[in-house]
PDB file with SEQRES, HELIX, SHEET and CRYST1 records, atoms N, CA, C and O in Angstrom:
SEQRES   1 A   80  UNK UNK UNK UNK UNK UNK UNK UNK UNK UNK UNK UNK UNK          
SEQRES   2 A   80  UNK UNK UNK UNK UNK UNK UNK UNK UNK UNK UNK UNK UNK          
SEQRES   3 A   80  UNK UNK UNK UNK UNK UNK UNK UNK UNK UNK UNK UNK UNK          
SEQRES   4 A   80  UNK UNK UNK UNK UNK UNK UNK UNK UNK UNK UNK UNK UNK          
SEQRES   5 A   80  UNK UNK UNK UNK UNK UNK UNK UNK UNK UNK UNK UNK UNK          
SEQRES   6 A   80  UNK UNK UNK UNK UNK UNK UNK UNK UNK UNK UNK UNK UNK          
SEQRES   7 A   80  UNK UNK                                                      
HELIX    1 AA1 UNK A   36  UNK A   38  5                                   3    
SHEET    1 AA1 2 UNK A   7  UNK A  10  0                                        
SHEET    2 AA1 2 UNK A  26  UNK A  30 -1                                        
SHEET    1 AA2 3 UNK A  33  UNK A  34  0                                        
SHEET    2 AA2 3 UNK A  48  UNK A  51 -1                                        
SHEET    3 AA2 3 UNK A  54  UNK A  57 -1                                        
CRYST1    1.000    1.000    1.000  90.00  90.00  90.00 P 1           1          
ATOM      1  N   UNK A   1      -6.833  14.405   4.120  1.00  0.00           N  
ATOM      2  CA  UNK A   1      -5.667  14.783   3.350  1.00  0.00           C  
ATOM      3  C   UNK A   1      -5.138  13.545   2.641  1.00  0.00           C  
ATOM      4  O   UNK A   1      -5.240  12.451   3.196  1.00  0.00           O  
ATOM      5  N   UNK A   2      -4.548  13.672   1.375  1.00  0.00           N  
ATOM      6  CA  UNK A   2      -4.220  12.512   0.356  1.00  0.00           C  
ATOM      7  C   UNK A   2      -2.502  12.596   0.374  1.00  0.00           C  
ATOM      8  O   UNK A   2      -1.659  13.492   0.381  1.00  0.00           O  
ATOM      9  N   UNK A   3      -2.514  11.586   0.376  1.00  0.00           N  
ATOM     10  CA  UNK A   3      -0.266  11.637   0.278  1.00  0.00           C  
ATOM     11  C   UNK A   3      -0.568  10.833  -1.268  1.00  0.00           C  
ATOM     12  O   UNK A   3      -1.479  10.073  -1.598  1.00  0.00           O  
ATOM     13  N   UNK A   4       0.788  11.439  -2.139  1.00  0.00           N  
ATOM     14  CA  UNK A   4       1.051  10.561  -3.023  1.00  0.00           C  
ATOM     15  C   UNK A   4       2.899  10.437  -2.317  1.00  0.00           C  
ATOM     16  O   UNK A   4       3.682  11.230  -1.793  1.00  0.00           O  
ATOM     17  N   UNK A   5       2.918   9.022  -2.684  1.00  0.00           N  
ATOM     18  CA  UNK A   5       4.385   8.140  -2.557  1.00  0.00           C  
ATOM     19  C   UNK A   5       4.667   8.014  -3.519  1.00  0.00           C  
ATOM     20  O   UNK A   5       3.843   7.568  -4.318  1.00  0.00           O  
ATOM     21  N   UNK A   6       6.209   8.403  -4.003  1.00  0.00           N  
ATOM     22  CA  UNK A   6       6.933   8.227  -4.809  1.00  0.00           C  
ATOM     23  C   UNK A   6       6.887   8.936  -6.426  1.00  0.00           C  
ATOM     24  O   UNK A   6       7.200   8.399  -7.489  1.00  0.00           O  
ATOM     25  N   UNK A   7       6.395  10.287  -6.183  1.00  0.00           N  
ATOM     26  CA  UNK A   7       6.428  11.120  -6.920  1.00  0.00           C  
ATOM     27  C   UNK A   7       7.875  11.128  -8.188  1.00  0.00           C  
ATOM     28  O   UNK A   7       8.849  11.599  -7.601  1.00  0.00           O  
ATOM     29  N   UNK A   8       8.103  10.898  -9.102  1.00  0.00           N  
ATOM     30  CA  UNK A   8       8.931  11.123  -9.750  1.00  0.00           C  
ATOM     31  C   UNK A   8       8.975  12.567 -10.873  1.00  0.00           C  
ATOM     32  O   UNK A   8       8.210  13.047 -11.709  1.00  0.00           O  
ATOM     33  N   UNK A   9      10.214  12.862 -10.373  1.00  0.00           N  
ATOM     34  CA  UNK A   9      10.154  14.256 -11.106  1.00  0.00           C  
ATOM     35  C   UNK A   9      11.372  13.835 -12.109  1.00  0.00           C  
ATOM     36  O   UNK A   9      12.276  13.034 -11.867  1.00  0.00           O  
ATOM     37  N   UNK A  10      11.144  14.621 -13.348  1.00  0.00           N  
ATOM     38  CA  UNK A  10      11.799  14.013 -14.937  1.00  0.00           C  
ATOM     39  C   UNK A  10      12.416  15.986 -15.255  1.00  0.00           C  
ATOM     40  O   UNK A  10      12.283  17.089 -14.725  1.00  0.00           O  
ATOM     41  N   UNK A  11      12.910  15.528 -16.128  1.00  0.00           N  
ATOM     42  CA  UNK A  11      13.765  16.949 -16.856  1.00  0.00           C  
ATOM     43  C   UNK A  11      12.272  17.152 -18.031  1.00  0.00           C  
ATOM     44  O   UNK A  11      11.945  18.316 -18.261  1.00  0.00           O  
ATOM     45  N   UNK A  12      11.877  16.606 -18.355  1.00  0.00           N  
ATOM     46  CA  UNK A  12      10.825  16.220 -19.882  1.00  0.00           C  
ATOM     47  C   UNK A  12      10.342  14.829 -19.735  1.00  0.00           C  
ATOM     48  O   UNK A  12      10.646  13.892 -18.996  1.00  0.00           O  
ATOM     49  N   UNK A  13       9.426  15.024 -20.755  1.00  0.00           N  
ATOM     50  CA  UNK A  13       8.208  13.663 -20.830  1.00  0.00           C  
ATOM     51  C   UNK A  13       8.147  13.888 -22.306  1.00  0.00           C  
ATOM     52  O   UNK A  13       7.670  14.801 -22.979  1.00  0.00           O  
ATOM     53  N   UNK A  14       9.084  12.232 -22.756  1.00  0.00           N  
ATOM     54  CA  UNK A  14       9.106  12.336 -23.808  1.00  0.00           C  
ATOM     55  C   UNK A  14       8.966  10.965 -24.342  1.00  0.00           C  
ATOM     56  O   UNK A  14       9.630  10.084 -23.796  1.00  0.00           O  
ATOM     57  N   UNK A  15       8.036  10.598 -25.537  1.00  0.00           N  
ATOM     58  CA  UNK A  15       7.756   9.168 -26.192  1.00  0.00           C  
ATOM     59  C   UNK A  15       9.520   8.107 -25.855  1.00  0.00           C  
ATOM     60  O   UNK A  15      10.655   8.581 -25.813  1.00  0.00           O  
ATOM     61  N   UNK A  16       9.168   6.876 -25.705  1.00  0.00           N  
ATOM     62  CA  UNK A  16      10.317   6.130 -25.543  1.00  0.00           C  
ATOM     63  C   UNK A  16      11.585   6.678 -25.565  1.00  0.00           C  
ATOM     64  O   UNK A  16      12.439   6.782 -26.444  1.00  0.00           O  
ATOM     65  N   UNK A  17      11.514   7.034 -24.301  1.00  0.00           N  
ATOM     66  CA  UNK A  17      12.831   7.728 -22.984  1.00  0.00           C  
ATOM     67  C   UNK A  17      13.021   6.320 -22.010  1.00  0.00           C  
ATOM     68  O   UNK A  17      12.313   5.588 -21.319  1.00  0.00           O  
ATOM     69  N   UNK A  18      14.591   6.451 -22.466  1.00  0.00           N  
ATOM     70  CA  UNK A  18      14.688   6.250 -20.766  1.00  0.00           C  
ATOM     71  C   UNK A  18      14.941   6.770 -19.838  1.00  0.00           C  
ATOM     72  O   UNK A  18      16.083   7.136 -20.116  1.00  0.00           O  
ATOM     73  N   UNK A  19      14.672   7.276 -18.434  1.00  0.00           N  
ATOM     74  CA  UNK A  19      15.201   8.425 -17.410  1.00  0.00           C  
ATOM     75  C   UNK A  19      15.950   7.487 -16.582  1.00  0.00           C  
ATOM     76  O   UNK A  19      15.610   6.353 -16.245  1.00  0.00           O  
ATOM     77  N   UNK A  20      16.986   8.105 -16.311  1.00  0.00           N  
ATOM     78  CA  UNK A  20      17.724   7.529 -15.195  1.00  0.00           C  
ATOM     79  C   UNK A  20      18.724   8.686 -14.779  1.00  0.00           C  
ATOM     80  O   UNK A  20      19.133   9.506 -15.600  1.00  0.00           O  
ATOM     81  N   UNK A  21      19.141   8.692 -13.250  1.00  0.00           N  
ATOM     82  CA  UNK A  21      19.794   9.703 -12.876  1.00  0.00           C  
ATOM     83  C   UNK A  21      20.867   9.981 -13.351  1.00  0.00           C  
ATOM     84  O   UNK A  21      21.104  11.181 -13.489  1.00  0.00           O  
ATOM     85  N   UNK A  22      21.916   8.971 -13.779  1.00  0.00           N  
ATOM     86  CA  UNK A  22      23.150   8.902 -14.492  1.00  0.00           C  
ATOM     87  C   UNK A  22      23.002   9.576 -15.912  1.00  0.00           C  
ATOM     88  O   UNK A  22      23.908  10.308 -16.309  1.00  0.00           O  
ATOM     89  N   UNK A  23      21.915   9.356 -16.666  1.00  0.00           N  
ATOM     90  CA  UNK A  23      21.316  10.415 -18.006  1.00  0.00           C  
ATOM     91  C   UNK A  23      21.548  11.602 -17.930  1.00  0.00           C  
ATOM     92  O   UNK A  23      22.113  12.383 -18.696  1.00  0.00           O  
ATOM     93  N   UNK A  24      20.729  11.799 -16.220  1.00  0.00           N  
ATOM     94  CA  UNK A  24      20.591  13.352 -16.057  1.00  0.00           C  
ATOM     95  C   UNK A  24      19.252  13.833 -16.321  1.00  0.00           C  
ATOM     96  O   UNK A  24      18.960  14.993 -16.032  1.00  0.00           O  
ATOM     97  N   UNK A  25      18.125  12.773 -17.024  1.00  0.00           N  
ATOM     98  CA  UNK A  25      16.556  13.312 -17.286  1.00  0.00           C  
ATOM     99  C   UNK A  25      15.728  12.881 -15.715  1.00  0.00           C  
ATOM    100  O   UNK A  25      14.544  13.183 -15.563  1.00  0.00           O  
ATOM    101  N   UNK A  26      16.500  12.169 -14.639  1.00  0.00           N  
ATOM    102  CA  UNK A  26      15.512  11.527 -13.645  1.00  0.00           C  
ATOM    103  C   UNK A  26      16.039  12.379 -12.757  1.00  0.00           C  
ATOM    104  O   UNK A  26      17.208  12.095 -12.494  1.00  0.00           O  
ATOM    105  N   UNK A  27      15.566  13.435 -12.125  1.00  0.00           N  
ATOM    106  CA  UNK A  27      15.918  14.474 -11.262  1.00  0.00           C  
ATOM    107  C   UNK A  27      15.864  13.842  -9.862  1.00  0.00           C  
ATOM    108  O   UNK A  27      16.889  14.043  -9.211  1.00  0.00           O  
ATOM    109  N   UNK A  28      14.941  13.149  -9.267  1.00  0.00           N  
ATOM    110  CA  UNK A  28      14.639  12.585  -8.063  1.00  0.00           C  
ATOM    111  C   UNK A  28      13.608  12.025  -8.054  1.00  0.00           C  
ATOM    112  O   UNK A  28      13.021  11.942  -9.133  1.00  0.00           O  
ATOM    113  N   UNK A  29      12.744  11.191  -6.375  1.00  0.00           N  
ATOM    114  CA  UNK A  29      11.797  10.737  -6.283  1.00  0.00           C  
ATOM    115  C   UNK A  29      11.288  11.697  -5.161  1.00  0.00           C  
ATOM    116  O   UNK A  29      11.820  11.893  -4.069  1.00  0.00           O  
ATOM    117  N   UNK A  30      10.125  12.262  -5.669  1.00  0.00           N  
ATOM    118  CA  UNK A  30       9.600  13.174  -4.182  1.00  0.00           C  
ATOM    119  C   UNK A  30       8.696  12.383  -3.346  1.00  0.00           C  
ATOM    120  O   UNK A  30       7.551  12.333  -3.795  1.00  0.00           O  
ATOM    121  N   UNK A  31       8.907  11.731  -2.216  1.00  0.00           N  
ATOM    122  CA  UNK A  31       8.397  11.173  -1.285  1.00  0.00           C  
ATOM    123  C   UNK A  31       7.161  11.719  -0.232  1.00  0.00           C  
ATOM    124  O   UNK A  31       7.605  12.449   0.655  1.00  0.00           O  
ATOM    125  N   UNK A  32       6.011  11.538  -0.196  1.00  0.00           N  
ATOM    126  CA  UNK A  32       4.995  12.318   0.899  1.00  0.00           C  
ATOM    127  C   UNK A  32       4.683  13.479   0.362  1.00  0.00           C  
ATOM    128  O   UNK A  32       5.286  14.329   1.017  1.00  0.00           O  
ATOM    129  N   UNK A  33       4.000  14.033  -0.570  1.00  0.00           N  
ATOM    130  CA  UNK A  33       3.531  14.747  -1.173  1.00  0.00           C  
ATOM    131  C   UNK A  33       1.892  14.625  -1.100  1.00  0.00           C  
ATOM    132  O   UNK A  33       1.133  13.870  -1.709  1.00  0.00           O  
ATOM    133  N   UNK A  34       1.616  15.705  -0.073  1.00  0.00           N  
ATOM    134  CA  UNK A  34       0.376  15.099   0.377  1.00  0.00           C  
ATOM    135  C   UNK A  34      -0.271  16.503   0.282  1.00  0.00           C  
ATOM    136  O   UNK A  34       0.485  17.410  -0.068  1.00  0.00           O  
ATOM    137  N   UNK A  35      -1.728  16.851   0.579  1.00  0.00           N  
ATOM    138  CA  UNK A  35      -2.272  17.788   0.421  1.00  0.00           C  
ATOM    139  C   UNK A  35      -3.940  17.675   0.168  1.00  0.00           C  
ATOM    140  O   UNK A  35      -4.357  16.747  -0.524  1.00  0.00           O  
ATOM    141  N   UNK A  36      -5.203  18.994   0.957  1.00  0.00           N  
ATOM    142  CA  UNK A  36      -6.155  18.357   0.601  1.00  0.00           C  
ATOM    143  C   UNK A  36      -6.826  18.755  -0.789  1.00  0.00           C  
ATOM    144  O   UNK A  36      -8.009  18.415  -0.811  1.00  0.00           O  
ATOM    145  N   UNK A  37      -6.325  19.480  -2.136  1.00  0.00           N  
ATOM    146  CA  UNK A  37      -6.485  19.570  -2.847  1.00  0.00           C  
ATOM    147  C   UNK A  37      -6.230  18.156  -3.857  1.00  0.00           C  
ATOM    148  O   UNK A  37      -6.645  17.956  -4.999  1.00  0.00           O  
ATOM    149  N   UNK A  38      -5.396  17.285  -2.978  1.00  0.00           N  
ATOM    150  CA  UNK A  38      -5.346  15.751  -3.921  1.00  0.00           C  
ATOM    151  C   UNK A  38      -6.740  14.744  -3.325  1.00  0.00           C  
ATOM    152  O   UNK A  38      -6.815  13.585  -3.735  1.00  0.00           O  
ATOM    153  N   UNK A  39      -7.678  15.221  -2.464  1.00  0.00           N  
ATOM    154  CA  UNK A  39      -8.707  14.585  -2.117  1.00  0.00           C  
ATOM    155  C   UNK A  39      -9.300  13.893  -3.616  1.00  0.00           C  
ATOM    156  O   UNK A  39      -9.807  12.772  -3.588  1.00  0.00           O  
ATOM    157  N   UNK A  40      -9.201  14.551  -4.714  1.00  0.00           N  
ATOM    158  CA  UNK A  40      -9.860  14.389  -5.702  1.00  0.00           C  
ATOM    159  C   UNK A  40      -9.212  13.096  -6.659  1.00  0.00           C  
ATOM    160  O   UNK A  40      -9.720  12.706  -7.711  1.00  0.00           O  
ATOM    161  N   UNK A  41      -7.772  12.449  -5.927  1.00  0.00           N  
ATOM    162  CA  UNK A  41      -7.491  12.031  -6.791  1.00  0.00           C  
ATOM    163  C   UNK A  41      -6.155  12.015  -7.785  1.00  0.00           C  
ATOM    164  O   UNK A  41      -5.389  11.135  -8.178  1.00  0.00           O  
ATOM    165  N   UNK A  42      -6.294  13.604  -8.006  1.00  0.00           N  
ATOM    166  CA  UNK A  42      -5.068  14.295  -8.926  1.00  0.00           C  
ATOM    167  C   UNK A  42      -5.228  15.297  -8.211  1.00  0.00           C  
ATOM    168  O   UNK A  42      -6.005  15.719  -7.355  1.00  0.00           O  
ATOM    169  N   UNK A  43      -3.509  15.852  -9.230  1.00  0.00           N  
ATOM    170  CA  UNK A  43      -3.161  17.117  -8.596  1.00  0.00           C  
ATOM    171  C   UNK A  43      -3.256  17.572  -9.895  1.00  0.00           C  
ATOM    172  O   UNK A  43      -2.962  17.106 -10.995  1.00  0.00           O  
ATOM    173  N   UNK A  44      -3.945  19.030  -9.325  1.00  0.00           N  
ATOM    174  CA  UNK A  44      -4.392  20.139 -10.773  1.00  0.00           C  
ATOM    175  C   UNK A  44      -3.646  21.686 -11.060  1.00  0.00           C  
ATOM    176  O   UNK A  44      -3.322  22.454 -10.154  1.00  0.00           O  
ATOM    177  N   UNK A  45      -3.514  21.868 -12.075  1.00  0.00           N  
ATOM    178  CA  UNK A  45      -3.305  23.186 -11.683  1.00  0.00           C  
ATOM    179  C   UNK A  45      -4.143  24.276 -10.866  1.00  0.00           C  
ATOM    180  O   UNK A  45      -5.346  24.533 -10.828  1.00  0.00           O  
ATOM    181  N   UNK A  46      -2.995  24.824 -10.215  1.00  0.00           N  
ATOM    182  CA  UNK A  46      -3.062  25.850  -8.865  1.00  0.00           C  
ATOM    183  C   UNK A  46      -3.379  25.443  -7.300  1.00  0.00           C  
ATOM    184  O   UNK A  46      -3.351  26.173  -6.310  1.00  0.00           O  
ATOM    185  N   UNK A  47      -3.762  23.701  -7.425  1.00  0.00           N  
ATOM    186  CA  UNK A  47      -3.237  23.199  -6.185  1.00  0.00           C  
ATOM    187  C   UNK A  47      -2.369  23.285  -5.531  1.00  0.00           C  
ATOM    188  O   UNK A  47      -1.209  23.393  -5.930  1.00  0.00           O  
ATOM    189  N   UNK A  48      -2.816  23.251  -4.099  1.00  0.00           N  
ATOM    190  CA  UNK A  48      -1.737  23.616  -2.813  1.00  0.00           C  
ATOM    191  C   UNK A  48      -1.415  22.552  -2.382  1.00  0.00           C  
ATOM    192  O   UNK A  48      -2.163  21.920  -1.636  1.00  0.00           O  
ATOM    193  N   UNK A  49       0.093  21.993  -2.856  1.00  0.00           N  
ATOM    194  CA  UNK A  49       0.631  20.570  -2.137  1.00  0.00           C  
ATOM    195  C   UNK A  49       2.010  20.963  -0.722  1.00  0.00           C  
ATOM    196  O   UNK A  49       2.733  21.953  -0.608  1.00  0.00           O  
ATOM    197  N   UNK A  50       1.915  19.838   0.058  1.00  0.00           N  
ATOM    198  CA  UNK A  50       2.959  19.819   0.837  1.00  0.00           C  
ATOM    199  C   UNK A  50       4.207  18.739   0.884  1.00  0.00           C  
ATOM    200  O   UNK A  50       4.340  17.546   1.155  1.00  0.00           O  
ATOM    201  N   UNK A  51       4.823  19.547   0.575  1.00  0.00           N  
ATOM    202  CA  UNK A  51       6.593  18.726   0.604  1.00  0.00           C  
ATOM    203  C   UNK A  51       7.092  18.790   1.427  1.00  0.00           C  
ATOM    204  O   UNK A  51       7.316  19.967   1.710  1.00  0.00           O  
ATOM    205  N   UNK A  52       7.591  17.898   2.318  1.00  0.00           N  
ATOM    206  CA  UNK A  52       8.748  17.977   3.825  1.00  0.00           C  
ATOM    207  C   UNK A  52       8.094  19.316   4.433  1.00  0.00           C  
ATOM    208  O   UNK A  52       8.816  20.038   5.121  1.00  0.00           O  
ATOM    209  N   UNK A  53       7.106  19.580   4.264  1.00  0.00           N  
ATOM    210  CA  UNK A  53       6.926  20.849   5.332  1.00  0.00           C  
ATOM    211  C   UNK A  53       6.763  22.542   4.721  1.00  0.00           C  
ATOM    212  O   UNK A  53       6.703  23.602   5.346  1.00  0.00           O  
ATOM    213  N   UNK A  54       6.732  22.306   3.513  1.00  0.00           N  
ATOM    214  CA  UNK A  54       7.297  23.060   2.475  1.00  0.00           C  
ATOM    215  C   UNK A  54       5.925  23.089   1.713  1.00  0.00           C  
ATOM    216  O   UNK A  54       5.550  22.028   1.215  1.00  0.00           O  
ATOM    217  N   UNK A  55       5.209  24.115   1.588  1.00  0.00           N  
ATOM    218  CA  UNK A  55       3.618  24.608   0.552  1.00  0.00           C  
ATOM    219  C   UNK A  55       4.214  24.669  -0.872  1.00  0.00           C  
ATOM    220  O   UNK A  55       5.271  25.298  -0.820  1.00  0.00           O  
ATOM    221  N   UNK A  56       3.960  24.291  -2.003  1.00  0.00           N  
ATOM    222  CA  UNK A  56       4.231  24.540  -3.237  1.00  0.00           C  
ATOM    223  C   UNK A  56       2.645  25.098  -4.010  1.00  0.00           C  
ATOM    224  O   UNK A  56       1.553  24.706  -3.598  1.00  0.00           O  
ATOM    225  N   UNK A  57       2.756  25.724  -4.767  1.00  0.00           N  
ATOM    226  CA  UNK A  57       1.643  25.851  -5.692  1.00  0.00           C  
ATOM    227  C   UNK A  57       1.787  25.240  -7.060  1.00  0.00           C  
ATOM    228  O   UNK A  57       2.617  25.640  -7.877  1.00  0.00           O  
ATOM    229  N   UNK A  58       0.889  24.191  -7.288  1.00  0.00           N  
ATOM    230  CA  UNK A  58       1.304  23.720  -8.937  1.00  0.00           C  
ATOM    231  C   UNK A  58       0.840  24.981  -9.541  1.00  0.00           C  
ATOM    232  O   UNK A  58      -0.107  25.652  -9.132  1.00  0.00           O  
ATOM    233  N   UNK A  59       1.708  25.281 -10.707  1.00  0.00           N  
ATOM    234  CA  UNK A  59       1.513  26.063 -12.122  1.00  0.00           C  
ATOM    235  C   UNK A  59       1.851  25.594 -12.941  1.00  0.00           C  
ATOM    236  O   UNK A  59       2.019  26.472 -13.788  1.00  0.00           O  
ATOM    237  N   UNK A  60       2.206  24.295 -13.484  1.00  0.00           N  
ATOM    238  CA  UNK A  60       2.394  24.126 -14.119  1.00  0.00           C  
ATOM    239  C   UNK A  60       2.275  22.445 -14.638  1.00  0.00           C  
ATOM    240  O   UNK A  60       3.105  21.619 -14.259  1.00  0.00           O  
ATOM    241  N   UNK A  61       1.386  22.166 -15.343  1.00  0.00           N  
ATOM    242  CA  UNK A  61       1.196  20.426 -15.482  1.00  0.00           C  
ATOM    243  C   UNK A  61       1.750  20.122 -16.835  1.00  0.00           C  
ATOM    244  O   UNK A  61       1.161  20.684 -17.758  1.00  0.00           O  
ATOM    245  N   UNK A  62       2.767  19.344 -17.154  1.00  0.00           N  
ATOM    246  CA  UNK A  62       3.002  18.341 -18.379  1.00  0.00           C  
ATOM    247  C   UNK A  62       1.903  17.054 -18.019  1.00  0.00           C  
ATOM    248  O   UNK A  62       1.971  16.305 -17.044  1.00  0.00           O  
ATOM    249  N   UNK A  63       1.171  17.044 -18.799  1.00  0.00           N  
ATOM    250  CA  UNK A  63       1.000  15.766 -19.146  1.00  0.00           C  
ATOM    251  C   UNK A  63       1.296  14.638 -20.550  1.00  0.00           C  
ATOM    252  O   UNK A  63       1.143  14.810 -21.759  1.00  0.00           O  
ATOM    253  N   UNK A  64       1.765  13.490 -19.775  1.00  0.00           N  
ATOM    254  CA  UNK A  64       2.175  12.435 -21.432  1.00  0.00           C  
ATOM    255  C   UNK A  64       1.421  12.620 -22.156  1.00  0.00           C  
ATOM    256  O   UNK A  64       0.360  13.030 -21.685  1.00  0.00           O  
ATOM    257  N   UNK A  65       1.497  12.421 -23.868  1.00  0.00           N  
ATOM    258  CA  UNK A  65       0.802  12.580 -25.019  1.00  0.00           C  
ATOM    259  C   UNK A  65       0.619  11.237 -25.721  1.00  0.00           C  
ATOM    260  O   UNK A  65      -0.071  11.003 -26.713  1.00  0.00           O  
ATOM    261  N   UNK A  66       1.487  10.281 -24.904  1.00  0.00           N  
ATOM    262  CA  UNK A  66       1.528   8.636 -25.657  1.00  0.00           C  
ATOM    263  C   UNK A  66       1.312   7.886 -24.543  1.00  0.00           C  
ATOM    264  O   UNK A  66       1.074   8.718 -23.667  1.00  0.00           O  
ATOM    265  N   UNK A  67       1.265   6.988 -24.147  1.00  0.00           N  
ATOM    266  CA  UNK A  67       0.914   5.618 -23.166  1.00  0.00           C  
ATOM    267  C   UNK A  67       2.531   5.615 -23.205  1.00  0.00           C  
ATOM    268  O   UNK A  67       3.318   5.983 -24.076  1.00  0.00           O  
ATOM    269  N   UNK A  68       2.741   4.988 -21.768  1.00  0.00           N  
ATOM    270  CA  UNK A  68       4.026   4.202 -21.583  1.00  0.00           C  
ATOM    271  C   UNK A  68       4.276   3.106 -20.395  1.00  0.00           C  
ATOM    272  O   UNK A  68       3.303   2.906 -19.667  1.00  0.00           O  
ATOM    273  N   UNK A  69       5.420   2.407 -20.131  1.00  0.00           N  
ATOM    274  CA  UNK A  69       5.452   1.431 -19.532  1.00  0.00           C  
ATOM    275  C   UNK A  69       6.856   2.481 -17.987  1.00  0.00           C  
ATOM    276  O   UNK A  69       7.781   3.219 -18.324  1.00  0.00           O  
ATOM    277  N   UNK A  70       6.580   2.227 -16.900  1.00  0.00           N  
ATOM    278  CA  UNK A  70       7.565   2.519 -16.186  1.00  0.00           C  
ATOM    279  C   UNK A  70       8.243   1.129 -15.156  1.00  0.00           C  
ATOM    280  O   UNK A  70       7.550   0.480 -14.373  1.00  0.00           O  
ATOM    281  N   UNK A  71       9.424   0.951 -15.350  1.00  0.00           N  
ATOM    282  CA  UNK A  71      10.047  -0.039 -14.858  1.00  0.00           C  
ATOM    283  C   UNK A  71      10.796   0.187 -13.938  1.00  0.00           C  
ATOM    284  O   UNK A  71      11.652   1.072 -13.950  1.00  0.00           O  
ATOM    285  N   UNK A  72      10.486  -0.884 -12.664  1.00  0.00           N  
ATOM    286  CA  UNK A  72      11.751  -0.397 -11.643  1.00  0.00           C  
ATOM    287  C   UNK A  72      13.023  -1.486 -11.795  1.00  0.00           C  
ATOM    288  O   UNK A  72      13.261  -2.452 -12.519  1.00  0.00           O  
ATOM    289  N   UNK A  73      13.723  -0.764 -10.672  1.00  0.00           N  
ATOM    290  CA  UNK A  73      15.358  -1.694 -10.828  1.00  0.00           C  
ATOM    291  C   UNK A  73      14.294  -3.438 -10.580  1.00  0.00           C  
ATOM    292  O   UNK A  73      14.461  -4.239 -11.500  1.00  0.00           O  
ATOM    293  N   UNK A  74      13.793  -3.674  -9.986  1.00  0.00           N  
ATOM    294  CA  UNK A  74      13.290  -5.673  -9.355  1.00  0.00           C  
ATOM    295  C   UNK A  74      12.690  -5.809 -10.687  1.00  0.00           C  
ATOM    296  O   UNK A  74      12.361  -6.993 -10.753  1.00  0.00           O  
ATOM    297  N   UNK A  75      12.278  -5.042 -12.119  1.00  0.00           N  
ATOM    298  CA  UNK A  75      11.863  -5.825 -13.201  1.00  0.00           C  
ATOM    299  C   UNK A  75      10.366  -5.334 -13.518  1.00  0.00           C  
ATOM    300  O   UNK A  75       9.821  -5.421 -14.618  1.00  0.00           O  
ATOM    301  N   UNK A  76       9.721  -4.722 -12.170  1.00  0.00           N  
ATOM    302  CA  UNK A  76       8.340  -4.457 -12.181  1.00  0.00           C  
ATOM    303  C   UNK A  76       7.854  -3.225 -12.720  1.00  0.00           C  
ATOM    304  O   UNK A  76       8.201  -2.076 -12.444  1.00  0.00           O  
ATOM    305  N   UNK A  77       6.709  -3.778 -13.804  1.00  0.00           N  
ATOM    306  CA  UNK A  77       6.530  -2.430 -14.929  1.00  0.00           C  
ATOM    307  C   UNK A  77       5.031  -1.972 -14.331  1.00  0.00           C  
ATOM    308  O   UNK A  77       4.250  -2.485 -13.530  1.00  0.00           O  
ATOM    309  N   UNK A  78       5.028  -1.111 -14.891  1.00  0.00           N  
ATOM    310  CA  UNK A  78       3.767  -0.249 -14.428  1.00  0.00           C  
ATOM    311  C   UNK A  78       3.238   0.415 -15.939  1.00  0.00           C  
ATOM    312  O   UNK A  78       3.965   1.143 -16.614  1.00  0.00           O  
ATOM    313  N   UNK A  79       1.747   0.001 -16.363  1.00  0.00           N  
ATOM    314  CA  UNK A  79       1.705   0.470 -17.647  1.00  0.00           C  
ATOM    315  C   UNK A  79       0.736   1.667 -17.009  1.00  0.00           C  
ATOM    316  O   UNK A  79       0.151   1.592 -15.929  1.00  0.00           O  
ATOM    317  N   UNK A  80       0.702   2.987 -18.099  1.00  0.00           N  
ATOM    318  CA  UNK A  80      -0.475   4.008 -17.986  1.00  0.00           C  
ATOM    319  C   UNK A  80      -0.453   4.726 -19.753  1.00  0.00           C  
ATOM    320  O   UNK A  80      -1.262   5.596 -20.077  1.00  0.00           O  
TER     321      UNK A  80                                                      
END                                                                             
């Protein structure tokens, strides 16, 4: 079974945004999101993930359309 840490969930995915909770576009961070449909890597549509205990079914994937940089509060960027 695969955990992803630190899942961030957004309102939209949109070219040079900033999200932050005070905005209102940075909804939360989902923590332990694990499941063996992420064996592969990614999570796809109609994968079966587990949250706190909790089965979800993805239906639904946004993916970005541009490259971007994600920055935390210590300065540290993360490009994809």
């Amino acid at each position: 079974m695969t955990t992803i840490y630190d899942l961030i969930e957004v309102t939209d995915i949109s070219a040079n945004t900033t999200y932050s909770t005070d905005i209102g576009n940075l909804l939360g961070i989902v923590d332990d999101m694990s499941g063996t449909s992420l064996n592969d890597g990614e999570f796809d549509w109609n994968d079966n993930v587990e949250i706190g205990g909790v089965t979800y079914n993805i239906d639904e994937i946004q993916k970005p359309t541009t490259s971007g940089i994600i920055a935390e509060g210590d300065d540290t960027e993360h490009r994809f």
